[in-house]
N, C-alpha and C positions, 0 to 999 in steps of 0.2 A: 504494500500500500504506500502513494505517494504521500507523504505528508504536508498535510495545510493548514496554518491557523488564520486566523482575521482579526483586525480591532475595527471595529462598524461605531465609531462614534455619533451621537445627534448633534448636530452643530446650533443647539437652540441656548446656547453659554459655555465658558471658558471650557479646556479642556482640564478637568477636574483631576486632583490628585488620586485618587481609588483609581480611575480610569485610568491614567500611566500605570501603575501598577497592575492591572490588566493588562496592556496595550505590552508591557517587559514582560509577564509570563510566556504571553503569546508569541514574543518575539524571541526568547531563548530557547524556549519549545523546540521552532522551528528551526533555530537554527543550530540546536544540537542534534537535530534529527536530518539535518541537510534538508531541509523540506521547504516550502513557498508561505513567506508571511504579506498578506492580504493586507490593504488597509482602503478601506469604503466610511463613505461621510452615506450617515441613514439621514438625508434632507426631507422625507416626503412631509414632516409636519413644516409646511410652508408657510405659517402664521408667524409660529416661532424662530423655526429656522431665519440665519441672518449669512451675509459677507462677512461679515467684523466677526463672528463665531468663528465659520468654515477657516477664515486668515489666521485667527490666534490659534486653532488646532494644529492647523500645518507651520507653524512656528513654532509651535512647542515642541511637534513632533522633530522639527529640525533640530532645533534647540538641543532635545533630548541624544541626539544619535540613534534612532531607533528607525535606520533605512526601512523600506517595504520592497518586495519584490513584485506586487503589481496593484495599481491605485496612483493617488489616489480615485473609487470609484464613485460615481452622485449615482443616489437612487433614481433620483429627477428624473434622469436621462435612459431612466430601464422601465418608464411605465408600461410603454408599449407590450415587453415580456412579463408586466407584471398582469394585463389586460388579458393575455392570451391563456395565462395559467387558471387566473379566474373563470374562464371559459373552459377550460379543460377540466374544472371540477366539476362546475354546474352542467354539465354533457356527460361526466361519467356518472353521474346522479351523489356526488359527495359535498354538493351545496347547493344551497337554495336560496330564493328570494323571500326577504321577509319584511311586510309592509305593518309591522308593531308599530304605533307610532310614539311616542314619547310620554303622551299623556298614560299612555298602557302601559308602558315600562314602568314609571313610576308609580302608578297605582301598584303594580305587581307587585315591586320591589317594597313599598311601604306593608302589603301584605304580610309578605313572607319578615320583613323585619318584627313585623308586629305577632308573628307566630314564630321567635326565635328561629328562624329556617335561613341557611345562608342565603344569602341573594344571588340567584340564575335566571337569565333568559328560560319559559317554562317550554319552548317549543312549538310552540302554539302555531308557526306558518310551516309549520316542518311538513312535510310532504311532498306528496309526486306535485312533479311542475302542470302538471295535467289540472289538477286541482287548483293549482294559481293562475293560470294562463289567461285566467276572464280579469284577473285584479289588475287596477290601474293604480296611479298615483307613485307615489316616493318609498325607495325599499332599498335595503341594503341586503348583502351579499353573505350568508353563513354558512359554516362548515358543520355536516352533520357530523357530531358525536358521538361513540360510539355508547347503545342504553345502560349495558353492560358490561363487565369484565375490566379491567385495570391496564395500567401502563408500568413498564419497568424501564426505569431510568439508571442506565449501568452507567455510572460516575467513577471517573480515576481519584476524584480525592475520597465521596461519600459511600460509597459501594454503593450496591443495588437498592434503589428508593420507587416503593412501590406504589401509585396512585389511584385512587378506584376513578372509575370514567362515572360514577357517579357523582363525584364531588365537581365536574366539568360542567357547563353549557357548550352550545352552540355557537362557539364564539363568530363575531362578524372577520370576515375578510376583505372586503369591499364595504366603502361607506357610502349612502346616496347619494354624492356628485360623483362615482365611480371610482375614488381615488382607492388604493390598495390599504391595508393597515398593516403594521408595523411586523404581525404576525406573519403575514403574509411576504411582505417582501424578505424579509428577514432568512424564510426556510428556501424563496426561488434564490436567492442571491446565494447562499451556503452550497447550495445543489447547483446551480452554472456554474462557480468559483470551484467547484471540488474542493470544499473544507472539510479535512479529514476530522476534527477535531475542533470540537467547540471550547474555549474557556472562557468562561465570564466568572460574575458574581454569581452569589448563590440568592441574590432575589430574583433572578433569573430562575433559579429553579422550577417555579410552579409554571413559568411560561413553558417549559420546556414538554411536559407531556401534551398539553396543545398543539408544539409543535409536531412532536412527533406525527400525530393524527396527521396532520397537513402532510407529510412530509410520505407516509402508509399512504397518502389519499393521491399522491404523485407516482407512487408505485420507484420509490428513489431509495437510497441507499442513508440508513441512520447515521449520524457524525459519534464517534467518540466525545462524549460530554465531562467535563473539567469544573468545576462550582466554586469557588475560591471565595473564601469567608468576605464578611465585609471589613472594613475599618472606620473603627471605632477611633472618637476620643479618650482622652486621659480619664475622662468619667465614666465610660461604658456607653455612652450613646453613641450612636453614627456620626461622624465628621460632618461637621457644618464650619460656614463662618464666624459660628461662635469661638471654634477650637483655633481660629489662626487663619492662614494664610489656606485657601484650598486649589486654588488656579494656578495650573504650573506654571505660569509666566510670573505671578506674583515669587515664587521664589525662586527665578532669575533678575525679577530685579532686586531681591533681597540679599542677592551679594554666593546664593547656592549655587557650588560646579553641577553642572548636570550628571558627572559622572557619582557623585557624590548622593544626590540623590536618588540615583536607578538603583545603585548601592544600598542605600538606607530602606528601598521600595521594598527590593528583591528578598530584603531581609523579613521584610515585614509579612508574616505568615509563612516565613519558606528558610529551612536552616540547613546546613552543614556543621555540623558539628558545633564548636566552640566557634569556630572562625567569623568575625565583624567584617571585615575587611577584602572586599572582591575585587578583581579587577574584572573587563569585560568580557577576556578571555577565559576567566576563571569561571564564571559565572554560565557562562553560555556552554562549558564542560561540564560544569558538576551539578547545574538545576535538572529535577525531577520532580514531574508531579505527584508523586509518591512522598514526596516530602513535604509537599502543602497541608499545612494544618487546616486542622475541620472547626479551629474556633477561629471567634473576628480576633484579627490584631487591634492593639493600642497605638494610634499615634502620638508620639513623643517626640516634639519642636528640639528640646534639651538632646536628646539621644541623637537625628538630625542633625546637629549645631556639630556636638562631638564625631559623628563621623565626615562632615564639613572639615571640622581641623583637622583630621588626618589627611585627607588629602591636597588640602593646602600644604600641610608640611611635608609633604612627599611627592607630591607632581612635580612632573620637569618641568623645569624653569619657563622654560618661551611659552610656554603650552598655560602655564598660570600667566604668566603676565598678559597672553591675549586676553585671556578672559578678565580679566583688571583693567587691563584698560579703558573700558565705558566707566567704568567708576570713580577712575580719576578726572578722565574728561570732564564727567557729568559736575564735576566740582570744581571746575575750572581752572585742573591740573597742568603745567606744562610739561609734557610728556616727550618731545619731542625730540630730547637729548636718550635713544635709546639705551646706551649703557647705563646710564643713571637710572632711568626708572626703572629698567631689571633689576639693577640693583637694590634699589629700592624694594622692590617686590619681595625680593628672596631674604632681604634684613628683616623684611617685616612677618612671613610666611609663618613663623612658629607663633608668634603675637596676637594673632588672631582668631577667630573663628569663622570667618565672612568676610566677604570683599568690598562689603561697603563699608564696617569695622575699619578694614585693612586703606581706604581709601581715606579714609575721615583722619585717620593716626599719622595717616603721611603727609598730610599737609602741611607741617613745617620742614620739611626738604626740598619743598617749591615755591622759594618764597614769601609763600604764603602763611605772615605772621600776624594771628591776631592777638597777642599779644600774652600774659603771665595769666595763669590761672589763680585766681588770690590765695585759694589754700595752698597750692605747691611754693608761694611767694612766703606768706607768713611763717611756713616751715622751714625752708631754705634761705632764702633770699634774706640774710640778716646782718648783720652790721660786721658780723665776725670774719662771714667771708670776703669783704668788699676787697681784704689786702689779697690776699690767693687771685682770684678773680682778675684783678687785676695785673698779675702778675703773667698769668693764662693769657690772659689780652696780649701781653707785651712778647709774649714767646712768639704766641702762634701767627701774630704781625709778619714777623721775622723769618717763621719758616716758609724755605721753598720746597719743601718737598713734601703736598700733602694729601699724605698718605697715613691711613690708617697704622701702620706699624711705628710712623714719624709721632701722631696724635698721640697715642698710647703713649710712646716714651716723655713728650712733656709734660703730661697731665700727669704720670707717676713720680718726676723729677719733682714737679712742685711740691707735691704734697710728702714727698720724700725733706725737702730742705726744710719744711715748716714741721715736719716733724707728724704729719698729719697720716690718718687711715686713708685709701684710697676714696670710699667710698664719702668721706665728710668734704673730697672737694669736686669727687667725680658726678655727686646728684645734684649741690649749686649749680654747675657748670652744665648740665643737661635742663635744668629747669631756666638758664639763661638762653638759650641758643633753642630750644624749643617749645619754652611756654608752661611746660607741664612736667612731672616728675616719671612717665614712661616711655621709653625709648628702647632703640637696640643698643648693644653695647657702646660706650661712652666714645669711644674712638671712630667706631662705624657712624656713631651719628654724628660726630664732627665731618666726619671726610664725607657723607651723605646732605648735609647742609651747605658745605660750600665756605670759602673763605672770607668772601664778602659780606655773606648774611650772618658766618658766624660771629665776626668782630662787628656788626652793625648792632647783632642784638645783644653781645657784652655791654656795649657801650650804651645799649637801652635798660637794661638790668644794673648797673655800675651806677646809674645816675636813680633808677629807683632806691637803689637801696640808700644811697644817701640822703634821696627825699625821705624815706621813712627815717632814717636814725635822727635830720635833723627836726623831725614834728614829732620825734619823742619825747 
């Protein structure tokens, strides 16, 4: 058997976090299996569906790395075969027209709620077409049910889950302006595409003996079915935008690698061992659906965050600072001295958890000085050091060679003659030249700041502290 997965997103809002985690099952599936991963936009709900949805899916999906091998496909543009299949039900006698009209429905439904009874279509247009062929007016299109006997849904994650055809109606296939329902295009699109293998969510599940019918009523071949728990928040409910961020774009601009999150995704319901930490190639070797847990996962921002920093501290270099770059930009970094902002990148790399973190911290290496934080001033910045500091000034004036290894030896000279700890002249001297008391190593962030802005901002620090000593 060739192997086929799909990710069939609706394009009627962002492309939701649960759904990339979908969208990477289905994509390591296939492609540990060497097999064809499908990727189709389900547009037929035309109210909701938008452009600006369809755009941010297929950016995410870029964004993500998650190639497809054929897509992406619009429902849109398959009505015509969705038209024909509806004809080839209602001709084999496996659906009919049913002219219930709305007031009937709900009368029913109010019924049967009012006699605890689940609410179902009672069947009432069900019969030979012979019998309907005098009725006129407005009617949609349903798939006879079968009265009796059950469905067995053979599941890689849940085993065999058995459904009785009595807990079913007649679901509709066709709507009365003719358009298809979601059912329907859903099973012809799986059966043209040859998908070997369904994975979705497990609220998926109950659609799925439905489909089956549809699918028995095509006289077609069943898909391997996959049910992959949902994801929950930190409380146990389902992920919303209560719990955070849920649009994968939103955490591309929150500073997330995207490798970083397929990583944190894959994890979530799906393990190997002890191991956190995948890479792509890792992942797309040792995923199995056999290893999909049958309860929801928790998502955890904090857990995220820390597998974020690992990969920032361990991605190659060029390959992090492309992706840091709009961040600096966006703050109106000048970037354009490439060695310098690599470097920048890679001082900053263990510092961090996120690239807008990593953006925001670097801003005094560009320039870009807004000036002493008052609590790192009131700590540091005090009368005691004004003689050191200045002494610092008067070195690094003088040095031409500046270089980190050159930094490091005056800043330890000084505090060597005055008799001083490293660290009582090395954190003044960081909180002059950058504003605030964290930085990378004291020497990297001199030679990272530059000559000129460092003795600019001594000389701005040198004079505050004498403003504070003499209004004491």
């Amino acid at each position: 058997m060739t192997i086929a997965t799909r990710f069939p997103p609706s394009p009627t809002g962002d492309l939701h976090i649960g759904s990339v985690r979908t969208a990477l099952y289905n994509y390591l599936f296939a492609r540990q299996q060497e097999g064809r991963f499908v990727f189709r936009l389900e547009d037929t709900d035309r109210e909701r569906s938008t452009e600006q949805a369809v755009q941010n899916i297929l950016a995410g999906m870029n964004w993500l790395g998650l190639d497809y091998d054929e897509g992406p496909h619009y429902q849109t543009a398959r009505f015509a075969r969705y038209e024909e299949k509806i004809a080839e039900l209602k001709h084999s006698g496996h659906a009919y027209k049913c002219y219930c009209t709305k007031q009937r429905l709900d009368s029913l439904r109010d019924e049967q709620v009012a006699s605890q009874l689940t609410p179902k279509y009672d069947g009432h247009c069900r019969g030979s077409q012979e019998n309907n062929h005098d009725k006129s007016g407005s009617f949609v299109m349903r798939l006879k049910t079968p009265l009796d006997g059950h469905v067995i849904v053979r599941d890689e994650i849940r085993g065999d889950v058995k459904i009785e055809n009595s807990q079913l109606d007649d679901l509709i296939i066709a709507r009365s302006d003719g358009t298809p329902t979601y059912h329907l295009t859903v099973v012809v699109d799986d059966i043209d595409m040859e998908i070997s293998h369904v994975i979705r969510g497990d609220d998926h599940l109950s659609n799925t003996a439905r489909q089956i019918h549809i699918i028995n009523a095509l006289n077609a071949q069943i898909p391997v079915y996959a049910h992959i728990p949902m994801i929950n928040g930190t409380d146990g409910k389902r992920l919303s935008k209560r719990h955070g961020a849920v649009s994968v774009l939103e955490y591309r601009e929150n500073g997330i690698l995207p490798e970083a999150l397929l990583n944190y995704l894959a994890r979530l319901g799906w393990s190997h061992g002890d191991q956190e930490i995948f890479s792509m190639d890792e992942m797309r070797e040792l995923f199995s659906l056999s290893a999909v847990n049958k309860s929801a996962a928790a998502f955890d921002p904090d857990k995220l965050l820390w597998v974020n920093q690992q990969y920032i501290q361990s991605m190659e270099i060029d390959r992090l600072a492309s992706y840091a770059a709009p961040f600096f930009l966006a703050r109106g970094l000048d970037i354009e001295a490439r060695e310098k902002f690599v470097a920048v990148v890679d001082a900053q790399r263990t510092r961090v958890k996120d690239l807008m973190e990593m953006a925001d911290k670097s801003a005094p290496f560009f320039g870009k000085f807004s000036g002493h934080e008052e609590s790192a001033v009131k700590k540091h910045l005090r009368g005691v050091v004004a003689e050191p500091l200045q002494a610092l000034r008067e070195r690094l004036s003088e040095l031409e060679d500046w270089s980190p290894n050159k930094l490091q030896a005056i800043v330890e000279q000084v505090a060597e003659e005055r008799e001083l700890k490293l660290g009582k002249i090395a954190q003044p001297l960081r909180v002059a030249v950058t504003g605030g008391s964290a930085s990378p190593g004291i020497e990297v962030t001199l030679w990272l700041v530059g000559r000129e802005q460092c003795l600019e901002r001594l000389d701005i620090a040198l004079q505050l502290i004498r403003d504070r000593v003499s209004s004491a």
